[in-house]
MIFIMAR-248124 format. One record per residue: residue number from 1; residue in one letter; z, x, y of N, C-alpha, C in turn. Coordinates in nm, 4 decimals, padded with zeros to 6 digits, always signed. Atoms other than C-alpha are relative to their C-alpha. Last residue first. Example, Ala and Ser with C-alpha at 12.3 -4.5 7.8 and 13.67 -1.06 7.14 Angstrom:
<rs>
R     i   aa        n_Z        n_X        n_Y       ca_Z       ca_X       ca_Y        c_Z        c_X        c_Y
R     2    S   -00.0060   -00.0820   -00.1190   +00.7140   +01.3670   -00.1060   +00.0730   -00.0770   +00.1090
R     1    A   +00.0000   +00.0890   -00.1190   +00.7800   +01.2300   -00.4500   +00.0000   +00.0900   +00.1200
</rs>
This chain:
<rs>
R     i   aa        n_Z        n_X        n_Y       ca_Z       ca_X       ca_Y        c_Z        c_X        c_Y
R   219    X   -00.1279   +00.0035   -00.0026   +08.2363   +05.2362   -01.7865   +00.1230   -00.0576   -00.0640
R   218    X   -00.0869   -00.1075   +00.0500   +07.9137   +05.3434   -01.9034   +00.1223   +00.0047   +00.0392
R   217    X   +00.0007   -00.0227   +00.1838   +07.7518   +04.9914   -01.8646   +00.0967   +00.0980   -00.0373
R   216    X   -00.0558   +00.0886   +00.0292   +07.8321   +05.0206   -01.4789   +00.0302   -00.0483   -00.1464
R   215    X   -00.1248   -00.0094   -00.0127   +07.6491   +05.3413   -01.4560   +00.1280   -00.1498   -00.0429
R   214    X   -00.0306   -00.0690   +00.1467   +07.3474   +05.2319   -01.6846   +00.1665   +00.0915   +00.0375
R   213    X   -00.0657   +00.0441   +00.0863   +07.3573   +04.9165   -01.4228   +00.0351   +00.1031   -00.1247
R   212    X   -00.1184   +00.0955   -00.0239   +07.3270   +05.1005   -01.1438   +00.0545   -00.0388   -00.1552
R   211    X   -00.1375   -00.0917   -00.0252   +07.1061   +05.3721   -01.2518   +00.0928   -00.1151   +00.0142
R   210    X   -00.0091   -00.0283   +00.1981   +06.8492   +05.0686   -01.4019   +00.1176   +00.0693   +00.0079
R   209    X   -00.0506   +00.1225   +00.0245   +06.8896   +04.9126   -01.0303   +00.0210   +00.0377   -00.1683
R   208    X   -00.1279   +00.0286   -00.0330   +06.7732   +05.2315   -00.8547   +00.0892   -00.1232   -00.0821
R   207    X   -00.0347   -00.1744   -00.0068   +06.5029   +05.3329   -01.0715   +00.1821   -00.0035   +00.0472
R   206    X   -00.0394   +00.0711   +00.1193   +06.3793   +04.9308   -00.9978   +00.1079   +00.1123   -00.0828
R   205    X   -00.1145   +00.1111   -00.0271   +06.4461   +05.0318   -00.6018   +00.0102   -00.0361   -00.1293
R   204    X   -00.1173   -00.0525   -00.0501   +06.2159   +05.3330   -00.6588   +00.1336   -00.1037   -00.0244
R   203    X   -00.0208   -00.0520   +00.1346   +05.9231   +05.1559   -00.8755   +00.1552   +00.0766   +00.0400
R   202    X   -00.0256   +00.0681   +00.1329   +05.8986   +04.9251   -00.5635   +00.0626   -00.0001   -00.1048
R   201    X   -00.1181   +00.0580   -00.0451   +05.8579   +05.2033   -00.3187   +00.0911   -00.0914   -00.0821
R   200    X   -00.1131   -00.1525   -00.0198   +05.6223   +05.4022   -00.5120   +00.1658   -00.0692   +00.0140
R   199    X   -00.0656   +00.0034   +00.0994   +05.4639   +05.0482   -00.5051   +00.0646   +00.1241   -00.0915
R   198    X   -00.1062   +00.1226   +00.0354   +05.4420   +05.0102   -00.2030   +00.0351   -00.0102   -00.1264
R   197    X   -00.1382   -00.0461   -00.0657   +05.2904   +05.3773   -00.1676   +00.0741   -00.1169   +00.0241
R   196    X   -00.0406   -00.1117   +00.0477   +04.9974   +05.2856   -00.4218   +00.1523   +00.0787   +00.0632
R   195    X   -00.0574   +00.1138   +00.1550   +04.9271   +04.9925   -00.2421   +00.0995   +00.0421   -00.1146
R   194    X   -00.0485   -00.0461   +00.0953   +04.8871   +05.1519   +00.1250   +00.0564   -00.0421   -00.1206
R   193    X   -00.0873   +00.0507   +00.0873   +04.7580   +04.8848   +00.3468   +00.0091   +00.0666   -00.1111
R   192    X   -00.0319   -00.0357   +00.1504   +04.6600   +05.0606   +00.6509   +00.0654   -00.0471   -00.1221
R   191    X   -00.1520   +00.0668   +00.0462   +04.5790   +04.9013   +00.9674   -00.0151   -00.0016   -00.1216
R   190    X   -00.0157   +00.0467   +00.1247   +04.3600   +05.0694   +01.2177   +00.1345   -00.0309   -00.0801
R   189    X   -00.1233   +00.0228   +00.1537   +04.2849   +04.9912   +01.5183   -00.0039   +00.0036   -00.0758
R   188    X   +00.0128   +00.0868   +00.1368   +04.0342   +05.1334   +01.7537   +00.0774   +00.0050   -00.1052
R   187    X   +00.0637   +00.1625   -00.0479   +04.0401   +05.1915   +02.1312   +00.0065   -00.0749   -00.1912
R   186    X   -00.1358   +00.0706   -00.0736   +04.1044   +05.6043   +02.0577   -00.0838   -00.1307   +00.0379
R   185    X   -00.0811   -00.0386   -00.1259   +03.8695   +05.7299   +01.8041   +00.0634   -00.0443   +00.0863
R   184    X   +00.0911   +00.0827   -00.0800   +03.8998   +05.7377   +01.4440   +00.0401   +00.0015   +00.1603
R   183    X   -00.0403   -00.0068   -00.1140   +04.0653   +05.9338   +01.1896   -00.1256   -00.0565   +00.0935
R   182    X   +00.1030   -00.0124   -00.1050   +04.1264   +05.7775   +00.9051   -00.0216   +00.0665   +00.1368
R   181    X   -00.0425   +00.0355   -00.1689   +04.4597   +05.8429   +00.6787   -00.1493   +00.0510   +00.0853
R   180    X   +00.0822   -00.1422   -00.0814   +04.3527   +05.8042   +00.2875   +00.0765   -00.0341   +00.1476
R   179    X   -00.1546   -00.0677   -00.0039   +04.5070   +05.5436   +00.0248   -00.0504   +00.1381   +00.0801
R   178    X   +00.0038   -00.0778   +00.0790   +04.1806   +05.2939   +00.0687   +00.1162   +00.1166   +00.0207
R   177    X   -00.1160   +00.0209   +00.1133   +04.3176   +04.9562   +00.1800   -00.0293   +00.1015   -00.1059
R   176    X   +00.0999   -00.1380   +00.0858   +04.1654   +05.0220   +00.5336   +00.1420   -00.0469   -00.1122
R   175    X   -00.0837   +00.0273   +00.1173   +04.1585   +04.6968   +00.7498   -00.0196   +00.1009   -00.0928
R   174    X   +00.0360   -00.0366   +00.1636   +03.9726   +04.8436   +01.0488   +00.1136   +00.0008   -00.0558
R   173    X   -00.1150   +00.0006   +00.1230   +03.9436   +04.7085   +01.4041   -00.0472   +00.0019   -00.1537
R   172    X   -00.0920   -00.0743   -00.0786   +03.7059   +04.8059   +01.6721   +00.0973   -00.0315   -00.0877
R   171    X   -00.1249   +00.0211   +00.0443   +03.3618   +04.8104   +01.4944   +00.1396   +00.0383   +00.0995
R   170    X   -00.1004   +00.0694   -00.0604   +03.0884   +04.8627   +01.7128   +00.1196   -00.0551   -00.0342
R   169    X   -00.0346   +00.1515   -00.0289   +02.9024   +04.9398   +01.4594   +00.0053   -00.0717   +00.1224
R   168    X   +00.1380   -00.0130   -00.0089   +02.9067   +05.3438   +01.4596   -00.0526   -00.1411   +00.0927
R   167    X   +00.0471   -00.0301   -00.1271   +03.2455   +05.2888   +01.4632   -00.1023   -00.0490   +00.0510
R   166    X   -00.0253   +00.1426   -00.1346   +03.1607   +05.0897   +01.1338   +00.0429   +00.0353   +00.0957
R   165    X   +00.1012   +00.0612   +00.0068   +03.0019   +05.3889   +00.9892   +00.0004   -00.1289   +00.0760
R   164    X   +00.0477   -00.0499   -00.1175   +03.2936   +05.6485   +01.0958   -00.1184   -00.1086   -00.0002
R   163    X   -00.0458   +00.0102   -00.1435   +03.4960   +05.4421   +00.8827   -00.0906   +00.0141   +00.0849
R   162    X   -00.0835   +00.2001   -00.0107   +03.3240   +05.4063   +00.5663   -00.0045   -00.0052   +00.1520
R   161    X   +00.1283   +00.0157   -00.0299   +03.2609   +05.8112   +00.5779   -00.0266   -00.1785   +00.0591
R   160    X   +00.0316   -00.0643   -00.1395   +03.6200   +05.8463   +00.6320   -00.1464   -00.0661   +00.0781
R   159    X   -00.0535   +00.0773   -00.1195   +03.6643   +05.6045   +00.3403   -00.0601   +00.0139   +00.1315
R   158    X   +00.0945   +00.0767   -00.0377   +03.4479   +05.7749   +00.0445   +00.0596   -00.0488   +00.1408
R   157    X   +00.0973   -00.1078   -00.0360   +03.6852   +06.0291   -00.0439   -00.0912   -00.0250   +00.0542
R   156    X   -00.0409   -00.0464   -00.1226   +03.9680   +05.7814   -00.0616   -00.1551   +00.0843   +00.0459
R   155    X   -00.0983   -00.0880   +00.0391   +03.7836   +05.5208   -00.3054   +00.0706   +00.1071   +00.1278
R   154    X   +00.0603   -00.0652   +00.0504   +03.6165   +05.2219   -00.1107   +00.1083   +00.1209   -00.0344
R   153    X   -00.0444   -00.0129   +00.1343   +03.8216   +04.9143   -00.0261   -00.0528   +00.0736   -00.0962
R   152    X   +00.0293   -00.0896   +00.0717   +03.7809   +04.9146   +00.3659   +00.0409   -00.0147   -00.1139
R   151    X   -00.0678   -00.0289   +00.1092   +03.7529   +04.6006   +00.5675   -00.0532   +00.1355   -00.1263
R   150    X   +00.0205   -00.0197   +00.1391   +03.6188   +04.5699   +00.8747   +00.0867   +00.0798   -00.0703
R   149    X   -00.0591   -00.0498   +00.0807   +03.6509   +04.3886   +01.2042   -00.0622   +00.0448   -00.1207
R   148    X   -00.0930   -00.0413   -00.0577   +03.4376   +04.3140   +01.5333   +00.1238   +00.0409   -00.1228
R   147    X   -00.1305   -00.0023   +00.1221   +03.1139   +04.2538   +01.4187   +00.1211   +00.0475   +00.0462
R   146    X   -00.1016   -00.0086   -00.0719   +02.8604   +04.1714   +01.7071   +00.1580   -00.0115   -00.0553
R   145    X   -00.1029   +00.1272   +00.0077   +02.6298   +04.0613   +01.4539   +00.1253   -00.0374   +00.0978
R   144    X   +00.0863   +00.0960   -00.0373   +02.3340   +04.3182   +01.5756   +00.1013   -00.1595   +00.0006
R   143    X   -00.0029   -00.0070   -00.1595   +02.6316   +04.5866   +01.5709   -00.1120   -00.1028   +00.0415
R   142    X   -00.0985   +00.0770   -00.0774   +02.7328   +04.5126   +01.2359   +00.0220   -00.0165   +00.1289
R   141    X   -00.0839   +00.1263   +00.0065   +02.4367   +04.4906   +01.0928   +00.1099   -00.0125   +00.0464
R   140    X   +00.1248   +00.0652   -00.0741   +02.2834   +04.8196   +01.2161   +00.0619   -00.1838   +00.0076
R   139    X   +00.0192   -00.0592   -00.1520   +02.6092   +05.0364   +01.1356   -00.1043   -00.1124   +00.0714
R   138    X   -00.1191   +00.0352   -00.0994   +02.6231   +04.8598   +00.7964   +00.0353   +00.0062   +00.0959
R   137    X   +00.0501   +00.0998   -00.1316   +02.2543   +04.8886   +00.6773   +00.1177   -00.0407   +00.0694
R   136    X   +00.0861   -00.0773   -00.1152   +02.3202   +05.2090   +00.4936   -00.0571   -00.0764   +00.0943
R   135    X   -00.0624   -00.0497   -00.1159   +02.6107   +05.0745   +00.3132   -00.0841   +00.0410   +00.1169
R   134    X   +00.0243   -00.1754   -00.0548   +02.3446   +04.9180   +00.0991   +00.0952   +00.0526   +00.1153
R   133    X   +00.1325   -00.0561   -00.0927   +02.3847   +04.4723   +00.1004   +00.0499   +00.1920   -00.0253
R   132    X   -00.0243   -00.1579   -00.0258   +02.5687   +04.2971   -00.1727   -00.0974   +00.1234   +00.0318
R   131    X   +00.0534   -00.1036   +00.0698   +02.4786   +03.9532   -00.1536   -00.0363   +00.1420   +00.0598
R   130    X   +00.0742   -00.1370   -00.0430   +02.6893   +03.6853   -00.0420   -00.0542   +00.0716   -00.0985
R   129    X   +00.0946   -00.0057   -00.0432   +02.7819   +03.3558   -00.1370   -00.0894   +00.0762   +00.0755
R   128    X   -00.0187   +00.1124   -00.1021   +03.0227   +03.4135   -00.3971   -00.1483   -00.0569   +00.0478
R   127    X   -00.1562   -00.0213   +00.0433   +02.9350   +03.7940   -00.5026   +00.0549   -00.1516   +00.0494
R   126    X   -00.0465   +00.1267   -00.0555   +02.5832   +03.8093   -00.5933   +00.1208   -00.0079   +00.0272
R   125    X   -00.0538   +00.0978   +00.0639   +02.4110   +04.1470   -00.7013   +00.0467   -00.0962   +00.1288
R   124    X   +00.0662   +00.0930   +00.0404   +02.1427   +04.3229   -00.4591   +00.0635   -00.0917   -00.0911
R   123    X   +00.0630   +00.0648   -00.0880   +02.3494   +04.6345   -00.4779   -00.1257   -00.1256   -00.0279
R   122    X   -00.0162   +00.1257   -00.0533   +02.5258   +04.6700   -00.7509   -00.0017   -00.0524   +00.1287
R   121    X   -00.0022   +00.1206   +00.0938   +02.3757   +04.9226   -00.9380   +00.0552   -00.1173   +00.0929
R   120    X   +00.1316   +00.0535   -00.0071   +02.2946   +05.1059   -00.6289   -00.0011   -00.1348   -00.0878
R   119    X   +00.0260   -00.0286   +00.1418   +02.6899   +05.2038   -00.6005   -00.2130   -00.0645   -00.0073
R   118    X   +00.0809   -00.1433   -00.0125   +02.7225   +05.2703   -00.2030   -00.0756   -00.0278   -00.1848
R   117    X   -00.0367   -00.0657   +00.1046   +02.8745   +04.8767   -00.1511   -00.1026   +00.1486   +00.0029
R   116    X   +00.0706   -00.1023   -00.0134   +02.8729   +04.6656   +00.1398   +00.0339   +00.0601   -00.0984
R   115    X   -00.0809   -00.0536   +00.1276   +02.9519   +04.2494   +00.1340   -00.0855   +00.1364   +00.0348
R   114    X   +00.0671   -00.0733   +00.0495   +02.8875   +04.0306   +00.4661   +00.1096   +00.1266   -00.0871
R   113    X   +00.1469   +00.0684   +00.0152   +03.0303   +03.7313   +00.6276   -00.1082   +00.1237   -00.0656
R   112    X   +00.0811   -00.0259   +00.0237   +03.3947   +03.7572   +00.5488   -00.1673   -00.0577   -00.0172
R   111    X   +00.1200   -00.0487   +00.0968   +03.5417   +03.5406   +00.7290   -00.0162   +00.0594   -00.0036
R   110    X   +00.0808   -00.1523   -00.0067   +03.9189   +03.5278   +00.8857   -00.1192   -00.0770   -00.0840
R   109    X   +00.1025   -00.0323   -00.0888   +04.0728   +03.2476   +01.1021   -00.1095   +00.0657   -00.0486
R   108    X   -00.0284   -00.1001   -00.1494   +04.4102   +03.2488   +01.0148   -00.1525   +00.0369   +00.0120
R   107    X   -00.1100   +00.0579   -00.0877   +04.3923   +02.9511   +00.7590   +00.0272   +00.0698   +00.1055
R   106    X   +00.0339   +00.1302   -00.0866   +04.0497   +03.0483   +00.6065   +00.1228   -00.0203   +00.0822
R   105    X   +00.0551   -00.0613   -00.1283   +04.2034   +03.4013   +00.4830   -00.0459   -00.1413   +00.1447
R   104    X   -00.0992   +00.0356   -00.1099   +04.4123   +03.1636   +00.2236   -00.0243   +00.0900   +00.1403
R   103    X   -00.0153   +00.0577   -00.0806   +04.1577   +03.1804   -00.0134   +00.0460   -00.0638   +00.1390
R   102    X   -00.1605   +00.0443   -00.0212   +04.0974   +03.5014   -00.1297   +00.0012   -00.1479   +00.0694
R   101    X   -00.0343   +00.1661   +00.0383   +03.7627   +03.5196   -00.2877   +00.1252   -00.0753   -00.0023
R   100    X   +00.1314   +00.0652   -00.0563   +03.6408   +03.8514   -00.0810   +00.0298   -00.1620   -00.0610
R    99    X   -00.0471   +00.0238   -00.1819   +04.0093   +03.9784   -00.0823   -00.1470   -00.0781   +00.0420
R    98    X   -00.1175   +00.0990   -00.0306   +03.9544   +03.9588   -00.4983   +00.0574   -00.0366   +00.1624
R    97    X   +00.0559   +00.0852   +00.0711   +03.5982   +04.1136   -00.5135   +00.1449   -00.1145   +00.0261
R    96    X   +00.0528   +00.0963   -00.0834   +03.7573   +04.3787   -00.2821   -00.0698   -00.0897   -00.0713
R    95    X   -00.0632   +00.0747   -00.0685   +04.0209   +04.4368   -00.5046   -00.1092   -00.0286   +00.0895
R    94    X   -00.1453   +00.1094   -00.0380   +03.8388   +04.4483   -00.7826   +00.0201   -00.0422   +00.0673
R    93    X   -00.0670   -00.0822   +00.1520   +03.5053   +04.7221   -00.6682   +00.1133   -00.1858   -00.0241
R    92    X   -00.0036   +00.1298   +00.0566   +03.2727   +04.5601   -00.4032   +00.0589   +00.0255   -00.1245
R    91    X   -00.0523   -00.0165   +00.1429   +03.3829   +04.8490   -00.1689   +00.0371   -00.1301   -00.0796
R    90    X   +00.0703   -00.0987   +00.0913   +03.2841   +04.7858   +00.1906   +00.0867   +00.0516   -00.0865
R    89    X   -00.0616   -00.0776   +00.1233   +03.3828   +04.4308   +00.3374   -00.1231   +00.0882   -00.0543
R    88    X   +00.0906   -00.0035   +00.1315   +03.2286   +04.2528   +00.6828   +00.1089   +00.0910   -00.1017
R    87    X   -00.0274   -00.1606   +00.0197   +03.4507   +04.0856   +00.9452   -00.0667   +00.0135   -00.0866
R    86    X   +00.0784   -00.0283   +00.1123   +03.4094   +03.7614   +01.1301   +00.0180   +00.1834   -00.0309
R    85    X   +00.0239   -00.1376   +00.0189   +03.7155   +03.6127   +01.3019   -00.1207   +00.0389   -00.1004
R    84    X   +00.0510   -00.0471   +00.1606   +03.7184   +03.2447   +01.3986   -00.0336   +00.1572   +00.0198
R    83    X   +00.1739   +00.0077   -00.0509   +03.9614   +03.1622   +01.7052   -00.0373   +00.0711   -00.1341
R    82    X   +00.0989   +00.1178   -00.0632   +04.2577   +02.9602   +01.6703   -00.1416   +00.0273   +00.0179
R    81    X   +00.0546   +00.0602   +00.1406   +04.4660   +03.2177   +01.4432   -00.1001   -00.1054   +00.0351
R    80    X   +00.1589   -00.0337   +00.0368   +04.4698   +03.4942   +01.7155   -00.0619   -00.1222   -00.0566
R    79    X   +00.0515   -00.0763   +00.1501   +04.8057   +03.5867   +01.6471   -00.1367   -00.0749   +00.0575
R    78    X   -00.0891   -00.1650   +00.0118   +04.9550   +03.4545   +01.9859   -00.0971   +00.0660   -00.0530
R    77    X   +00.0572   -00.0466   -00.1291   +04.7420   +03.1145   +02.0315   +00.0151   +00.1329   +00.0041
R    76    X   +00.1745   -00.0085   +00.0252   +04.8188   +03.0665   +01.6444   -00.0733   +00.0235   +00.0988
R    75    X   +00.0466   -00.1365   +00.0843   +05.1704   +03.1348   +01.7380   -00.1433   +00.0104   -00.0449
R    74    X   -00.0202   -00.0675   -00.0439   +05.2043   +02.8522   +01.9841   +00.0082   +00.1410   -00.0426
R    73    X   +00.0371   -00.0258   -00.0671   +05.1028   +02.6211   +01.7974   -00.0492   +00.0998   +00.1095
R    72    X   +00.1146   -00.0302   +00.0824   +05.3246   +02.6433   +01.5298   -00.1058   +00.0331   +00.0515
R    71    X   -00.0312   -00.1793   +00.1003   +05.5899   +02.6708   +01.7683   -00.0932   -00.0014   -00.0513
R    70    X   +00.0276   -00.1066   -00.1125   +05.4506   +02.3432   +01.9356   +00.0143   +00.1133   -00.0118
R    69    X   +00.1276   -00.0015   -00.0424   +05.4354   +02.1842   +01.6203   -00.0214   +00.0883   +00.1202
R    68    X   +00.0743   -00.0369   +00.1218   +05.7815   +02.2622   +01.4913   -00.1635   +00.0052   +00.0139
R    67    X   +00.1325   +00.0921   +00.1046   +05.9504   +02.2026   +01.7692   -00.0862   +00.0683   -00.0386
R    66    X   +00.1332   -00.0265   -00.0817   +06.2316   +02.4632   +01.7887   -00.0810   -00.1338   -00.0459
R    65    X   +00.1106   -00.0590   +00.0574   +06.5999   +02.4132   +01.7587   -00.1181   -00.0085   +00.0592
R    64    X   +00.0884   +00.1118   +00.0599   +06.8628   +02.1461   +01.8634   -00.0884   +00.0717   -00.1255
R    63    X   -00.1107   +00.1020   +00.0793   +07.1769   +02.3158   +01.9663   -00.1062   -00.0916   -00.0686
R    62    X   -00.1538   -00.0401   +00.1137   +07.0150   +02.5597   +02.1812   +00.0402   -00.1075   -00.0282
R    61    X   -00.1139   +00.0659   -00.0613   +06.6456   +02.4252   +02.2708   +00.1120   +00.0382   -00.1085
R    60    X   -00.1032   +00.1016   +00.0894   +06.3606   +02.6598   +02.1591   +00.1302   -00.0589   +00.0878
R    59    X   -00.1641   -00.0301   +00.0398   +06.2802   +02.9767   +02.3285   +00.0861   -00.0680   -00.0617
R    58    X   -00.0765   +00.1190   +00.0620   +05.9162   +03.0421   +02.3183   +00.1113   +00.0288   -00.0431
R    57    X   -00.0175   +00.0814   -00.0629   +05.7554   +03.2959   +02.5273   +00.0417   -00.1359   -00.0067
R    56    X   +00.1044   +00.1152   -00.0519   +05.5569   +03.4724   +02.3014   +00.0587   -00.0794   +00.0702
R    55    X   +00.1353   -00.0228   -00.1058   +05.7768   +03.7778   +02.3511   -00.1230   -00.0535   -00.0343
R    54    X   +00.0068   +00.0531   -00.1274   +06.0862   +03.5528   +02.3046   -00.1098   +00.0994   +00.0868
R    53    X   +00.0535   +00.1108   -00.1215   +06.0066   +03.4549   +02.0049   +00.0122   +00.0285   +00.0864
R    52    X   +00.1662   -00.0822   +00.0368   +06.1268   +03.7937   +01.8257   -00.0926   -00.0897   +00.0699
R    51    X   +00.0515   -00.1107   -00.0653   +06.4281   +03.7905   +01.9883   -00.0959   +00.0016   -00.0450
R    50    X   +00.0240   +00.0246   -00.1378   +06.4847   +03.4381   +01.8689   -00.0134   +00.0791   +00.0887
R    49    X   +00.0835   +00.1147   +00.0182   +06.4339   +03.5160   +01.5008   -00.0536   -00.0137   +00.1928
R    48    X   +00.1017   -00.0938   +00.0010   +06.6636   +03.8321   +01.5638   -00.1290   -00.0923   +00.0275
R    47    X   +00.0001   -00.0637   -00.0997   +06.9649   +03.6251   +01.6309   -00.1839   +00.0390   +00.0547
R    46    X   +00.0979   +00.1436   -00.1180   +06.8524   +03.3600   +01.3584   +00.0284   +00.0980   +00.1306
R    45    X   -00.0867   +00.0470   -00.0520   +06.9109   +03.6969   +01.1264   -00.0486   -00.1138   +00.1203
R    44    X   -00.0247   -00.0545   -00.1352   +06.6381   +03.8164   +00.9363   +00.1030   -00.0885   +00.0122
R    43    X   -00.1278   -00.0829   +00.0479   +06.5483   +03.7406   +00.5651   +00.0108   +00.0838   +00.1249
R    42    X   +00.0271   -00.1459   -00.0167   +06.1706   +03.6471   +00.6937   +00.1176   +00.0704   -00.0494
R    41    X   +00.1120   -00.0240   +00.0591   +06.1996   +03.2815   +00.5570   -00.0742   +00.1469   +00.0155
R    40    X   -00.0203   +00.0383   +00.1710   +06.6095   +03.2544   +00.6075   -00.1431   +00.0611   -00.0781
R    39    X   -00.0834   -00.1670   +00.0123   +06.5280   +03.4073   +00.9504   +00.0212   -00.0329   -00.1687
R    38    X   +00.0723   -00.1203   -00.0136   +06.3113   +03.0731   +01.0049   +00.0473   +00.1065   -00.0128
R    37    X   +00.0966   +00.0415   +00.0838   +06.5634   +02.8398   +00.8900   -00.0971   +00.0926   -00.0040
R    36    X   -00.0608   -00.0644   +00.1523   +06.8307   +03.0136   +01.0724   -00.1305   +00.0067   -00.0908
R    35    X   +00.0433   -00.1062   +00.0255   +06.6237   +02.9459   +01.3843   +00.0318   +00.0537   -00.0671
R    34    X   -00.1268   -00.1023   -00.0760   +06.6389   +02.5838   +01.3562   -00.0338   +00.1657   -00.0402
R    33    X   -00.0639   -00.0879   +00.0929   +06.3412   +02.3644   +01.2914   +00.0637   +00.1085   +00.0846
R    32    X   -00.0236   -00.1145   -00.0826   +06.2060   +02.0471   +01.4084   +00.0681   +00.1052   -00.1016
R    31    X   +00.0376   +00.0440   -00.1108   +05.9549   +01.7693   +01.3300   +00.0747   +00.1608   +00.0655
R    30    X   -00.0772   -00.0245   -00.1159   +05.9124   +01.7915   +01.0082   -00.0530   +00.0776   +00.0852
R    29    X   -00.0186   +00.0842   -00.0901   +05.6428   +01.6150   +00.8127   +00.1465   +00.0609   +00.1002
R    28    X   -00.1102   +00.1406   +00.0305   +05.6362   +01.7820   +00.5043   +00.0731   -00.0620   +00.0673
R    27    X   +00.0538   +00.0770   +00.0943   +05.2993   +01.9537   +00.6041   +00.1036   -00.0655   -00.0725
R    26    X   +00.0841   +00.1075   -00.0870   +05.4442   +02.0472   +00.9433   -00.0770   -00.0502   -00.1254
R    25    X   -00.1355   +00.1070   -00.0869   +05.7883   +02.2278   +00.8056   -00.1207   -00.1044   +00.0124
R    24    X   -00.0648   +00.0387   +00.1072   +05.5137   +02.4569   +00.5445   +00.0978   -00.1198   +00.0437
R    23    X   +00.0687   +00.0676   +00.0451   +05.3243   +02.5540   +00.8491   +00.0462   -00.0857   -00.1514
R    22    X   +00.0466   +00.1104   -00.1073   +05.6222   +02.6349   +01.0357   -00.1017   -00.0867   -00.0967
R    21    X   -00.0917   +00.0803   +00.0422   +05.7080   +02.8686   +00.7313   +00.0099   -00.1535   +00.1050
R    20    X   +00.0358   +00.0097   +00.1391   +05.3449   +03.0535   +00.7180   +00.1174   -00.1481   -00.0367
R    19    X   +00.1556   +00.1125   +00.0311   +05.3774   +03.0677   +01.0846   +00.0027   -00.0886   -00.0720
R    18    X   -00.0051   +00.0853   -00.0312   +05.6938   +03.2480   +01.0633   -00.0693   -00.0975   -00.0043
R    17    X   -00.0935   +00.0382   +00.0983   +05.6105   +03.4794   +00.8168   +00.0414   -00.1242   +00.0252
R    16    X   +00.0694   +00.0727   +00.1316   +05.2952   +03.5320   +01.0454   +00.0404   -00.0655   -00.0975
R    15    X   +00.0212   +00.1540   -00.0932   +05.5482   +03.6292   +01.3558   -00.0844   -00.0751   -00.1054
R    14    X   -00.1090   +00.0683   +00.0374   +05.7808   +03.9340   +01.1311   -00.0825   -00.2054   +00.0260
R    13    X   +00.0569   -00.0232   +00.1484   +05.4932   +04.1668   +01.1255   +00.0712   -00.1224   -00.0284
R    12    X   +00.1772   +00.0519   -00.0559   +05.4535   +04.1359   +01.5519   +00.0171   -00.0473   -00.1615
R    11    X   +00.0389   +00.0919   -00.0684   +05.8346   +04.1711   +01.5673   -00.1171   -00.0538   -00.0618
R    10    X   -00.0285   +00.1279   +00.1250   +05.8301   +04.4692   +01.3101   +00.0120   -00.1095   +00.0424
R     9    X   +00.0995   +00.0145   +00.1060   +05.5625   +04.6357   +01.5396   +00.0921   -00.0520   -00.1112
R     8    X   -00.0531   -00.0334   +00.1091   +05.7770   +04.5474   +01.8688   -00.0870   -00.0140   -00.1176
R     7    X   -00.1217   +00.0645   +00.1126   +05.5771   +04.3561   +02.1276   -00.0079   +00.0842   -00.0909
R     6    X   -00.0419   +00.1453   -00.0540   +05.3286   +04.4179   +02.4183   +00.1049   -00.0582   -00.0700
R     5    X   -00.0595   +00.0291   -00.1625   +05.0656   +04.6058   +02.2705   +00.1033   -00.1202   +00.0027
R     4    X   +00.0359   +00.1468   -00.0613   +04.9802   +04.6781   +01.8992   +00.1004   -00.0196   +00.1454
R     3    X   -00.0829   +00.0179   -00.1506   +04.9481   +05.0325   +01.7666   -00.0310   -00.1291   +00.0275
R     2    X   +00.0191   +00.2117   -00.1186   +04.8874   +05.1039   +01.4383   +00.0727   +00.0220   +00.1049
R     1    X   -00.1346   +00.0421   -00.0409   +04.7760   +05.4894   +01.3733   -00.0017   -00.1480   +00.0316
</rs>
């Protein structure tokens, strides 16, 4: 289950968008920004914008807006983004080959510092600058590293096992992007990125838009 303390879970989803658009104001030199602007970049209302600031405690000046640095600021204290995160990845399949050479993890903080795979064949390959260590040293490594996140990208059937391994760990948060529901025990987050059910979703709304227009055509 996600659970995050302290603030609304579309709040919390809504504050990175922001970020993302702060950080975009402060590399072409502005200075301030109104809360339309930001609702424009989440497709929210500037109402909502400023309910969602106000459980970090930033309220912006009415009639002016927010500074742009200090907002920016002030969410990277929020989210985390100031301090370096190390997390390891199991399943050196695609997508984790592609979340392992994502770039844009650097900007909020995240490393991967270690790769896990069950396949033998590709253990001992290269991925970057890691090399793809035996699930069976994951429990030991991540609790000598003092690992505090990991990433799942192993098939469903495989996950659980996944999971219970970085417990094991000391793991307390888990990125699981295999299409399974974990169960793990209370103190530890997980946060499911279902791919397969976004794009259920996806294929729905296009479903919807073909009906539309094959009604509209037929009139």
């Amino acid at each position: 289950m996600d659970v995050y303390p302290s603030i609304p879970l579309p709040s919390l989803r809504r504050l990175p968008i922001y970020y993302r658009r702060l950080r975009s104001a402060l590399d072409s030199g502005q200075s301030v920004i109104s809360s339309q602007d930001l609702g424009d970049a989440a497709d929210v209302p500037a109402a909502q914008v400023r309910k969602d600031l106000s459980h970090v405690g930033e309220f912006g000046r009415p009639g002016v807006g927010y500074d742009v640095s200090a907002l920016a600021g002030c969410l990277e204290s929020f989210l985390g983004l100031v301090n370096d995160k190390e997390a390891v990845l199991v399943g050196v399949g695609n997508l984790g080959r592609a979340l392992v050479s994502y770039p844009g993890f650097t900007r909020y903080g995240l490393r991967i510092v270690a790769l896990f795979d069950a396949d033998v064949a590709k253990v001992g390959r290269e991925v970057g600058e890691h090399r793809i260590l035996p699930v069976s040293k994951l429990a030991d490594l991540a609790r000598r590293m003092h690992i505090q996140m990991g990433i799942i990208t192993v098939p469903a059937d495989a996950a659980q096992e996944v999971a219970d391994q970085m417990v094991a760990g000391g793991i307390s948060v888990i990125w699981n992007f295999s299409p399974t529901t974990l169960r793990v025990p209370e103190g530890v987050l997980v946060k499911n990125e279902d791919l397969a059910a976004e794009l259920a979703t996806l294929s729905h709304h296009i479903s919807l838009r073909h009906a539309e227009h094959g009604t509209t055509m037929g009139r």
